[in-house]
C-alpha positions in Angstrom: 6.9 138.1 42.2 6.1 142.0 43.5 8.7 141.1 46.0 12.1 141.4 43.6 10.4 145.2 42.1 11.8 148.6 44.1 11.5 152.0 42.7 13.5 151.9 39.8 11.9 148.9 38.3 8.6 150.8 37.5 8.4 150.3 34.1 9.0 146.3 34.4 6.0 146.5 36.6 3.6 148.1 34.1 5.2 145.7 31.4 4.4 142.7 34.0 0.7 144.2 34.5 0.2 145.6 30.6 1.1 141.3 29.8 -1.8 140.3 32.6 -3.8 142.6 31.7 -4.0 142.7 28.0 -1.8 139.1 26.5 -4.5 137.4 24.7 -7.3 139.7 25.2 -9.5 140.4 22.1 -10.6 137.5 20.4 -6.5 136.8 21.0 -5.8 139.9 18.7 -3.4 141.4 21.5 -0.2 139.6 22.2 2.4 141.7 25.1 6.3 141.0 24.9 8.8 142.2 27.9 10.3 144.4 25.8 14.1 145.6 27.4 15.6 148.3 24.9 18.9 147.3 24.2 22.2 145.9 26.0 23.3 149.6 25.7 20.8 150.7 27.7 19.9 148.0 30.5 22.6 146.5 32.7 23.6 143.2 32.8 21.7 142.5 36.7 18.1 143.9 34.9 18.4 141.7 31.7 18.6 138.7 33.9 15.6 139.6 35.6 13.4 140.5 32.5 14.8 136.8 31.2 13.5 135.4 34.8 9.8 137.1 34.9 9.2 136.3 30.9 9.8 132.8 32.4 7.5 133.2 35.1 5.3 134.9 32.6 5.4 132.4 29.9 6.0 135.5 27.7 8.3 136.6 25.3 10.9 139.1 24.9 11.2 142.2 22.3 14.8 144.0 22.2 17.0 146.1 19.9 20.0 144.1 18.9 22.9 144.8 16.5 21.6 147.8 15.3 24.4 149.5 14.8 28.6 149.1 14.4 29.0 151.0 17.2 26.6 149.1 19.0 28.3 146.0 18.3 32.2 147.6 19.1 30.7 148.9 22.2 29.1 145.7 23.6 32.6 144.0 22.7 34.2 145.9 24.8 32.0 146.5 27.5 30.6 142.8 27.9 33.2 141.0 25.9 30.7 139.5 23.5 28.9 140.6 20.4 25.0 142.1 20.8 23.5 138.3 20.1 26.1 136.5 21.9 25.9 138.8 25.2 22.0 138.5 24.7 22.3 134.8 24.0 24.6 134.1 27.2 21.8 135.8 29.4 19.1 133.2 28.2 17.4 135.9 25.9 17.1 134.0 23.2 16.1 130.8 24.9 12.7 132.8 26.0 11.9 133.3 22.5 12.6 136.0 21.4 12.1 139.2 18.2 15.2 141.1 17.6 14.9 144.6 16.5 16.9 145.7 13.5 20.1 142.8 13.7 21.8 144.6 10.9 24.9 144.1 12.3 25.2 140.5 12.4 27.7 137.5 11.5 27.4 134.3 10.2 28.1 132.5 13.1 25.7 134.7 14.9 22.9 134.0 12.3 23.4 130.6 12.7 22.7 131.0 16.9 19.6 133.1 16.1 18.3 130.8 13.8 19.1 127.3 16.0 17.3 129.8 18.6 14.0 130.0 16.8 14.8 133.9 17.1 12.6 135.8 14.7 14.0 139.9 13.3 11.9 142.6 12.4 13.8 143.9 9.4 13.1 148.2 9.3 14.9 149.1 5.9 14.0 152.8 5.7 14.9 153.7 9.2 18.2 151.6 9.3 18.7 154.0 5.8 17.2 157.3 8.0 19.8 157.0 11.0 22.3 155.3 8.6 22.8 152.2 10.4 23.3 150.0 7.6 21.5 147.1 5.9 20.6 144.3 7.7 21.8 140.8 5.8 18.0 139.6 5.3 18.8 137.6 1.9 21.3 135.6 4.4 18.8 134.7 7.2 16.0 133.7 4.6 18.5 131.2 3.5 19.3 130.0 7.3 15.9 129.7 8.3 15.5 132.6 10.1 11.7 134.1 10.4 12.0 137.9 9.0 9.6 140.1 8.9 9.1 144.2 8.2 8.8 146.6 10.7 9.0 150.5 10.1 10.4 150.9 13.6 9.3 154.5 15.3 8.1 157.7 13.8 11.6 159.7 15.0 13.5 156.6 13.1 11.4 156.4 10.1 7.9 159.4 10.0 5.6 157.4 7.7 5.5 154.3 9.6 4.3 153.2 6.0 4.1 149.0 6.1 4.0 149.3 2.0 6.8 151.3 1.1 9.3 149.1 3.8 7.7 146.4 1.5 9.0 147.7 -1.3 12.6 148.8 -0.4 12.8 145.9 1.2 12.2 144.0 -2.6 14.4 146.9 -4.1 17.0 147.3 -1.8 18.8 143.8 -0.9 18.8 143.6 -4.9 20.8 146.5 -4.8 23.5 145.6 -2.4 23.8 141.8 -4.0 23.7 143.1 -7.2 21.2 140.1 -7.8 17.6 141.2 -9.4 16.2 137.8 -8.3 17.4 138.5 -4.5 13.9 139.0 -2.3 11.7 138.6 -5.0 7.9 140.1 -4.6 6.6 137.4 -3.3 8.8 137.1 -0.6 8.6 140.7 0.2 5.1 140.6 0.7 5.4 137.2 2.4 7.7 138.9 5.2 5.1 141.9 5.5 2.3 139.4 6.3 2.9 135.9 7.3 6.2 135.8 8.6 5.4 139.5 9.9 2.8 137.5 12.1 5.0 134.6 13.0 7.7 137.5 14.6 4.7 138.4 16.6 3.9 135.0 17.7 0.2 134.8 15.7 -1.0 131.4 14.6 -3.2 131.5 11.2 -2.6 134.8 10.7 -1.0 136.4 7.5 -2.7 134.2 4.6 -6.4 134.5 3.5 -7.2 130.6 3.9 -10.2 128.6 5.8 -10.0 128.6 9.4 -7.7 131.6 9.6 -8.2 135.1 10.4 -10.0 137.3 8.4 -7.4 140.1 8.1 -7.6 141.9 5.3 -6.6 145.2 2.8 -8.8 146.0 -0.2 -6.5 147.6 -2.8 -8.5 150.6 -5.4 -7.1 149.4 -8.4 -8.4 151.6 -10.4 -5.8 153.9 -11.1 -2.7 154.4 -13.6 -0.1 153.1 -11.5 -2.3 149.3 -11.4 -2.4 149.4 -15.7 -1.1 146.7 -17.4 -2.1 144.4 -14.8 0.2 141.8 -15.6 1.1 140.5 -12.3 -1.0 142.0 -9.4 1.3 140.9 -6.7 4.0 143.0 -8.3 2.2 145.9 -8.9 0.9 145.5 -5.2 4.6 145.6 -4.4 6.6 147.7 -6.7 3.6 150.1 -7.7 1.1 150.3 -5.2 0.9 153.0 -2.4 -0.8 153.7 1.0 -3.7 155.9 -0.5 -4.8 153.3 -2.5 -6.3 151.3 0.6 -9.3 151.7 0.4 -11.1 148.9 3.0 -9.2 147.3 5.9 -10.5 144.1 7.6 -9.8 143.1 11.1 -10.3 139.5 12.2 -13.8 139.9 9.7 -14.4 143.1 11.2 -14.5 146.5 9.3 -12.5 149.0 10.8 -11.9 151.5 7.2 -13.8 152.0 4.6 -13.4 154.1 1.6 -10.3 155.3 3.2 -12.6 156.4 6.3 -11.3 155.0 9.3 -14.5 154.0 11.1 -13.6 153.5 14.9 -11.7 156.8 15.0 -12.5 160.5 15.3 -9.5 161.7 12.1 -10.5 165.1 13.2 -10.1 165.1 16.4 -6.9 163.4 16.5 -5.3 165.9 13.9 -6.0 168.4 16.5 -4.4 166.6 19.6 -1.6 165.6 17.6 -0.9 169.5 16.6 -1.7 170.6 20.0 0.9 168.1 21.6 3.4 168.9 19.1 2.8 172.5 20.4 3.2 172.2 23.3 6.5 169.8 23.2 8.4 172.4 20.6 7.0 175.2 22.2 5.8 176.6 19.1 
């Protein structure tokens, strides 16, 4: 397969070798996706090839999609097809594939993604930040479509907080549908773990039952904000915040406890992080 690679294809290369390397490693913990940015950004001839090696591969494919209207006027007029039809008519979707985003997307075009098996990472707060818009997720729920939350990257978004996008994500399509019953809790809290883990591609993963894995948050309730504790799940939700994780579980493993993080040096990663900043800003 090295043969079809020059120069300018260095990145598919790591891609190929980070997928070799690292798909399925750790206890089958890490899953790798060819992940092409966007149609904006990656011609027509390199899609094709991505859509080839992920079927060499057997792997799947990660890419930003409908993001934006201008995104979507653009790819009209430059490829003569939506985002999700263009990506469609290049076998994109036929790899399996997680769109990033699809804010900008129609009925029709719903119903494509979801006869696709094509799974969205819905990122409320940073579709709010860069004022994309807001992604019909009320509309794919009811087409079948596998939605889960994202908080996309820390230039998009900064807290890359997994609670709070579960929240706005509850809050927020009641808003626009003026419907208080519109993404309930439950489902909230449904798309930030188990269908979170079906976009990803992860069998028994999401739900604390026998035989699946042992992923799991412990919540300090013992603060105002958890008082009257008539329904947990909603308080988890609509109430809850970051600092009140207290112990995190990783496939039965303990990685934080008592808010300390126990395979990392906090510390020391403070420091790099200042001293890159530095060093990038110049100040």
């Amino acid at each position: 397969m090295g043969d079809k690679y020059d120069k300018k294809d260095d990145r598919l290369k790591e891609n190929v070798q980070l997928y070799k390397d690292w798909n399925g490693k750790d206890d089958g913990l890490i899953s790798v996706m060819l992940g092409p940015h966007a149609p904006y950004t990656c011609s027509k001839e390199y899609l094709k090839l991505l859509v080839d090696t992920a079927g060499e591969l057997g792997c799947q494919l990660h890419m930003h999609l409908a993001e934006t209207e201008q995104e979507v006027k653009d790819c009209v007029k430059n490829f003569g097809a939506t985002p999700i039809k263009y990506a469609d008519s290049l076998g994109i979707l036929d790899r399996g594939c997680l769109i990033a985003h699809g804010v900008w997307v129609t009925d029709e075009e719903m119903e494509i993604m979801a006869a696709k098996r094509a799974r969205v990472a819905h990122n409320p707060q940073s579709n709010l930040k860069l004022a994309s818009g807001i992604a019909p997720v009320e509309k794919m729920l009811a087409k079948g479509i596998t939605v889960g939350l994202g908080t996309d990257g820390a230039t998009s978004n900064n807290n890359l907080d997994m609670l709070e996008e579960t929240r706005l994500t509850a809050m927020l399509h009641k808003g626009i549908t003026y419907d208080p019953l519109c993404i309930p809790a439950a489902t909230a809290w449904d798309m930030a773990t188990y269908q979170g883990a079906k976009c990803l591609g992860y069998d028994k993963l999401g739900k604390i039952e026998k035989g699946w894995l042992a992923d799991i948050v412990l919540y300090d309730m013992n603060k105002p904000h958890w008082y009257p504790r008539n329904n947990r799940l909603s308080l988890l939700v609509y109430a809850a915040n970051a600092d009140d994780a207290d112990t995190t579980i990783v496939n039965g493993k303990v990685v934080m406890e008592k808010g300390e993080v126990k395979a990392l040096d906090a510390e020391k990663i403070y420091y790099e992080a200042d001293k890159v900043a530095k060093r990038l800003t110049g100040k």
